[in-house]
C-alpha positions in Angstrom: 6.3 9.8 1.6 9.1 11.9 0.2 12.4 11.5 0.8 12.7 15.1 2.0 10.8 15.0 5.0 11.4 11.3 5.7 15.5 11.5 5.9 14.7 15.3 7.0 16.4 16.3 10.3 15.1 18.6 13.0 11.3 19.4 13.3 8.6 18.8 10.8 7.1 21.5 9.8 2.6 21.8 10.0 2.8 20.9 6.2 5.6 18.0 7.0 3.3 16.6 9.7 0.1 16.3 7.7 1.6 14.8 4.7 3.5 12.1 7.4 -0.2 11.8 9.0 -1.1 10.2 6.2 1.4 7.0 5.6 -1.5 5.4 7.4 -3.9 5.4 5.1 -1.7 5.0 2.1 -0.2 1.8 4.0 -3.7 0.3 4.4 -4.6 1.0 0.3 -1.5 -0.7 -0.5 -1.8 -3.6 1.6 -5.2 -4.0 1.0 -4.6 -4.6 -3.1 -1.4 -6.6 -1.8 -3.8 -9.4 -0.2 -5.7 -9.7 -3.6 -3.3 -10.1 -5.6 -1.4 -12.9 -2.8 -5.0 -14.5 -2.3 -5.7 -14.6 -6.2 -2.9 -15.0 -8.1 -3.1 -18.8 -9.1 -6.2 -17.7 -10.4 -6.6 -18.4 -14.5 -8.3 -16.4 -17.1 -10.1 -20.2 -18.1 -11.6 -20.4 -15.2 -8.8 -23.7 -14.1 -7.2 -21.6 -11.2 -7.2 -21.6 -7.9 -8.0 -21.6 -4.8 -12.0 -20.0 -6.9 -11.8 -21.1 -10.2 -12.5 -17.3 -11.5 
């Protein structure tokens, strides 16, 4: 989200408020590639990692 309407004070404009409706979304992406990489990332490109062996 841009720092202009995040640190913004006052009232968010209908703009502002659509663009701050979607942190949710872009939260869930992010934290959905963030648990791949935490579940995977002993993982080697020889096929000796862990915890799959891919």
């Amino acid at each position: 989200m841009p720092d202009e309407i995040l640190l913004k004070p006052g009232s968010f404009t209908e703009e502002e408020i659509s663009i701050v409706k979607t942190h949710t979304v872009v939260g869930h992406s992010l934290l959905k590639i963030a648990s791949i990489i935490c579940f995977e990332h002993h993982e080697k490109f020889d096929g000796s990692g862990y915890p799959n062996r891919l």
